[in-house]
C-alpha positions in Angstrom: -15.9 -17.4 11.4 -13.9 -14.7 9.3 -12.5 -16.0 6.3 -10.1 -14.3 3.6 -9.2 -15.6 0.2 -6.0 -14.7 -2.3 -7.3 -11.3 -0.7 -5.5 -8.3 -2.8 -6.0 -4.5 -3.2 -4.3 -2.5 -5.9 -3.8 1.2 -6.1 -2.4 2.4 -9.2 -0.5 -0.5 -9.9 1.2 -1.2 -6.8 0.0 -3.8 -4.5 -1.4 -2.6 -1.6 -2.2 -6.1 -0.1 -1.5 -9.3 -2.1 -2.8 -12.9 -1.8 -3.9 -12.8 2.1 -5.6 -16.1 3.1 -7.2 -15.6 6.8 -9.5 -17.9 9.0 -10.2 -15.6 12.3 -12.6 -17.9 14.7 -15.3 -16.4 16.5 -14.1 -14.5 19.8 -10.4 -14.2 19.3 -8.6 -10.9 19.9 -6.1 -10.8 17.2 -3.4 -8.1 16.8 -2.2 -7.0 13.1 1.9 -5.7 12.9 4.0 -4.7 11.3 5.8 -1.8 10.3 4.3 1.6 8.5 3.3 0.9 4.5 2.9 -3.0 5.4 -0.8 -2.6 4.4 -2.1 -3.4 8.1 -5.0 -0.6 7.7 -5.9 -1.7 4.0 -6.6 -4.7 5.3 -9.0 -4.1 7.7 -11.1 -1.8 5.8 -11.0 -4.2 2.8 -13.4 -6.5 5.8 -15.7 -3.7 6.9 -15.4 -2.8 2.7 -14.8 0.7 3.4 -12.2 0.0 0.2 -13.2 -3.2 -1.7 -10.8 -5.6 -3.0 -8.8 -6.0 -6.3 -8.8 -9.7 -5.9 -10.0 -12.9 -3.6 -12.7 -13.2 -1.1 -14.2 -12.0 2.3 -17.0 -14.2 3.7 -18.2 -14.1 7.2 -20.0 -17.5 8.3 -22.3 -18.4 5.2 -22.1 -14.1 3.8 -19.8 -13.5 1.0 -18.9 -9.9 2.2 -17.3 -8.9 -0.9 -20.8 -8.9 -3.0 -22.4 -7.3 -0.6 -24.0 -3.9 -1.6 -27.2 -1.5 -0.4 -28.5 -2.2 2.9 -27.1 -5.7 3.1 -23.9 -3.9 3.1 -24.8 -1.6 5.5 -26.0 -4.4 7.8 -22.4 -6.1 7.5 -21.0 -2.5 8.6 -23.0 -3.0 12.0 -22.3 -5.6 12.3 -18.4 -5.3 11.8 -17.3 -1.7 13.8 -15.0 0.0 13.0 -12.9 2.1 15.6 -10.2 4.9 14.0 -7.2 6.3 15.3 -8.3 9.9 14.8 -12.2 8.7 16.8 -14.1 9.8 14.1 -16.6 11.4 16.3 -19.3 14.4 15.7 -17.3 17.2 17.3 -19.7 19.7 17.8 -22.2 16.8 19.3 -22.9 15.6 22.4 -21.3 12.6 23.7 -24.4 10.3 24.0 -25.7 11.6 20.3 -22.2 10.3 19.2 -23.1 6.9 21.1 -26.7 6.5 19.7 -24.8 6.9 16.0 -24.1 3.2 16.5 -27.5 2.6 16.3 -28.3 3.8 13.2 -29.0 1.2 11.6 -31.5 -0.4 13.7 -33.7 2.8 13.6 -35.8 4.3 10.4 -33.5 7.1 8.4 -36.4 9.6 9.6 -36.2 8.6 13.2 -32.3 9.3 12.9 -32.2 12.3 11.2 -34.5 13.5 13.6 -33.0 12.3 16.3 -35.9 10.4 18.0 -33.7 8.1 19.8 -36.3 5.7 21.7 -35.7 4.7 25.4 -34.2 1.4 24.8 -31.3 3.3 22.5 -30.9 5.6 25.0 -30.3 3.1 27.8 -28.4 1.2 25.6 -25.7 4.0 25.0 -25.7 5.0 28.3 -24.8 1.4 29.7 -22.2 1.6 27.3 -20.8 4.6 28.5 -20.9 3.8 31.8 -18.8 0.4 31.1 -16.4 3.0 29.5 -16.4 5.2 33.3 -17.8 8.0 31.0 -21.2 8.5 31.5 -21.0 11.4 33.4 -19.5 13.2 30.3 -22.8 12.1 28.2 -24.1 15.7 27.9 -20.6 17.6 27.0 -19.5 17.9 23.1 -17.3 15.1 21.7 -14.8 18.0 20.7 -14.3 19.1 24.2 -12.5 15.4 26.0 -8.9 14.5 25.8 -7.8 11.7 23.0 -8.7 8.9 25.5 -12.0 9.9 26.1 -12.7 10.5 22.5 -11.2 6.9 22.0 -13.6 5.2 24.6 -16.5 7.1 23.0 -15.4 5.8 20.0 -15.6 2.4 21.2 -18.7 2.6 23.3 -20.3 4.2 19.7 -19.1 0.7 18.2 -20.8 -1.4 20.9 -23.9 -0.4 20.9 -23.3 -1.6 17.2 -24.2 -5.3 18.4 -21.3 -6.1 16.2 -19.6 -9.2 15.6 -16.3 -8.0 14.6 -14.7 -5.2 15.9 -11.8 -3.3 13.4 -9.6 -1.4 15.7 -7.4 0.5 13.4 -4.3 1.9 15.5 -6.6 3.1 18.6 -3.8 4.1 20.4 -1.6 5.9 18.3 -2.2 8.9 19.5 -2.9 8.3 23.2 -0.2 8.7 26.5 0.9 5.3 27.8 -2.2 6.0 30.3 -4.6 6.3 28.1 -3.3 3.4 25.7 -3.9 1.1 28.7 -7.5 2.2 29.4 -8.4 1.9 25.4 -6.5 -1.8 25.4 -8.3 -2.6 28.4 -11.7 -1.7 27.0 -10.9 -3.4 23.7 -9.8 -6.9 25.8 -13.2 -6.4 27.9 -15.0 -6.2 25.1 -13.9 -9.6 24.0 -13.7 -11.7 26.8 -17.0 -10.6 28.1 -18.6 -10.6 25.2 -17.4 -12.7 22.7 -16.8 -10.5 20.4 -14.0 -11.3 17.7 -11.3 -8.3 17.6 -8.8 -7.2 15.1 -6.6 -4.4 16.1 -3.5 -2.6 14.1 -0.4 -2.0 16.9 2.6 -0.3 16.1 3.8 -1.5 19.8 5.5 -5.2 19.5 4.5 -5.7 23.5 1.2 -4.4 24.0 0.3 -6.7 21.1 2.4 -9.9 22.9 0.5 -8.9 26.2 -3.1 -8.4 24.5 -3.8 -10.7 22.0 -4.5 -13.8 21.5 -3.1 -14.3 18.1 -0.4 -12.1 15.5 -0.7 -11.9 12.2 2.6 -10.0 10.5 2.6 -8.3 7.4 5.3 -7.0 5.3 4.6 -5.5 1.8 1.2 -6.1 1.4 1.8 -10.0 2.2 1.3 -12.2 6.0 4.8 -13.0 6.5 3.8 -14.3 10.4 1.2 -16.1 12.0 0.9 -17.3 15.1 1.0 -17.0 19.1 2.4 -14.4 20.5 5.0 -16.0 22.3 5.8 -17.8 19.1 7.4 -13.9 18.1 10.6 -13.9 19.2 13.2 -10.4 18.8 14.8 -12.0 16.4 11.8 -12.8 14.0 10.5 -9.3 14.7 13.6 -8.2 13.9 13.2 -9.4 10.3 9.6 -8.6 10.0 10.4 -4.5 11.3 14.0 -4.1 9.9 15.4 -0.3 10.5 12.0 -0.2 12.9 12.4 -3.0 15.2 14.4 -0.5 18.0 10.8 1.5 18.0 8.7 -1.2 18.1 10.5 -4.0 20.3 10.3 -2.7 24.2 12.0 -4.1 27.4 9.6 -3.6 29.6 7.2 -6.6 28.7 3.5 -5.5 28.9 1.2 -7.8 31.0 -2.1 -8.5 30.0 -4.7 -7.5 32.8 -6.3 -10.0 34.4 -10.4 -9.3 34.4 -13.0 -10.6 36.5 -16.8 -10.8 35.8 -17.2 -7.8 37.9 -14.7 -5.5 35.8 -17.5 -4.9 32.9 -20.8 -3.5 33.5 -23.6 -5.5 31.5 -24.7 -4.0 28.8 -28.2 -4.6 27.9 -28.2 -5.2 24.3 
C-alpha cells in the first residue's frame, strides 16, 4: 500500500503541490487529472523521488520512501518505474539494450557497463517485448520506431523492472489516437495480469473514465476529487478544468477493453 502524508513541494516559493494525503492499495490503476500547472507530474516524481518533497510523507508498506537515500533509494526506483511522455530511451541503442536497462539494478555496475547481460536478462527483456508485439524490432535503434513503439519500449524497459508501482507520466501525449490505445492497453494489461498498482497522468477526461479504476483531481497543487470514475460527472469536471473542460471532456465515451488470460504473454520474471 502507497501512502502520502500533508505531501507538499515548493519551488521558489510557490507551491507546487500542497498538503496531498493518498492511500493507493495494492493493484489499482489510478488515473491523475487535471488540467496543465495542476502539479499532476510533481506528484509522481515526488513518489519515485526523482524531486523530493518540501513537506509530509511517502511510505510504501513498512518503507518511509522520503528517507530513503544510496542504494536503498535506488532499490525503491526499481521497484517504482517510471514511464515519460518523451520515452526516455537510449537513441542510438538497440531496442533490447534499452529493455535490459531495466535491469540494472539487479546486475553488478561492472556487468552493466559492460554490458554482460546474462541469459535470464536476456529472456526476460525479450518476453517483455514480445508481450509488447515488438520483439521483432529487438535489434533496430530505439531512435529509428515511431512514438508508439518508443512508448511500448518504454514500458516493456519498466517491466522487466519487477516493479511494484508503475508512474506513467502522460504516456500518451504525444501519440495518434492509435497508438494511445495500444500504450493504454499495455498499461491496463500490465495491471490486471499482474497486479501491479498503476498511476498514470491523462489530459483525456474519457480515456481516464474508461481505464481506471480510480481518479484523483488536482487543481493548484491540491486533490480537489477523489473517487470512481463514474462518480465524475461534466459538470464537476467542469469545475475542476475551467476554460479547459471543452479539450478535455469528449463525446465519444471511451470503453475499457475487455482482456482475457490469453491477451498477455507470461513474462517470466
Amino acid at each position: 500500500m502507497l501512502v502520502l502524508n500533508d505531501v507538499a513541494r515548493q519551488y521558489n516559493n510557490k507551491a507546487a503541490v500542497s498538503a496531498v494525503s493518498l492511500t493507493v492499495d495494492r493493484g489499482s490503476f489510478v488515473g491523475v487529472i487535471g488540467r496543465s500547472g495542476a502539479g499532476k507530474s510533481t506528484l509522481l516524481r515526488m513518489i519515485n523521488r526523482l524531486v523530493d518533497p518540501t513537506a509530509g510523507t511517502i511510505a510504501f508498506d513498512d518503507i518511509d520512501v522520503t528517507r530513503l537515500s544510496g542504494k536503498a533509494l535506488r532499490d525503491w526506483r526499481a521497484r517504482c518505474a517510471m514511464i515519460f511522455q518523451q520515452f526516455n530511451l537510449v537513441g542510438r541503442l538497440d531496442v533490447l539494450t534499452n529493455v535490459l536497462m531495466g535491469r540494472l539494478n539487479k546486475v553488478s555496475t561492472p556487468r552493466a557497463l559492460l554490458r554482460l547481460w546474462s541469459e535470464e536478462d536476456r529472456a526476460i527483456a525479450l518476453s517483455a517485448l514480445e508481450q509488447f508485439d515488438i520483439a521483432g524490432l529487438a535489434a533496430q535503434r530505439a531512435d529509428s520506431l515511431s512514438g508508439g513503439q518508443q512508448q511500448r519500449v518504454a514500458i516493456a524497459r519498466a517491466l522487466v523492472q519487477e516493479p511494484d508501482v508503475i508512474l506513467a507520466d502522460e504516456p500518451i501525449a504525444s501519440l495518434d489516437p492509435r497508438n494511445t490505445k495500444v500504450v493504454m492497453d499495455a498499461l491496463l494489461r500490465i495491471n490486471k495480469h499482474y497486479g501491479i498498482t498503476v498511476m498514470c497522468n491523462l489530459h483525456s477526461l474519457e480515456l481516464a473514465r474508461g481505464y481506471c479504476d480510480r481518479l484523483i483531481g488536482m487543481s493548484a497543487g491540491r486533490v480537489v476529487f477523489d473517487g470512481a470514475p463514474e462518480l465524475l460527472t461534466d459538470d464537476v469536471a467542469r469545475g475542476l478544468y475551467g476554460l479547459e473542460a471543452d479539450d478535455v471532456i469528449e463525446t465519444a465515451p471511451v470503453a475499457k477493453p475487455e482482456l482475457s488470460p490469453g491477451d498477455a504473454v507470461a513474462v517470466a520474471l
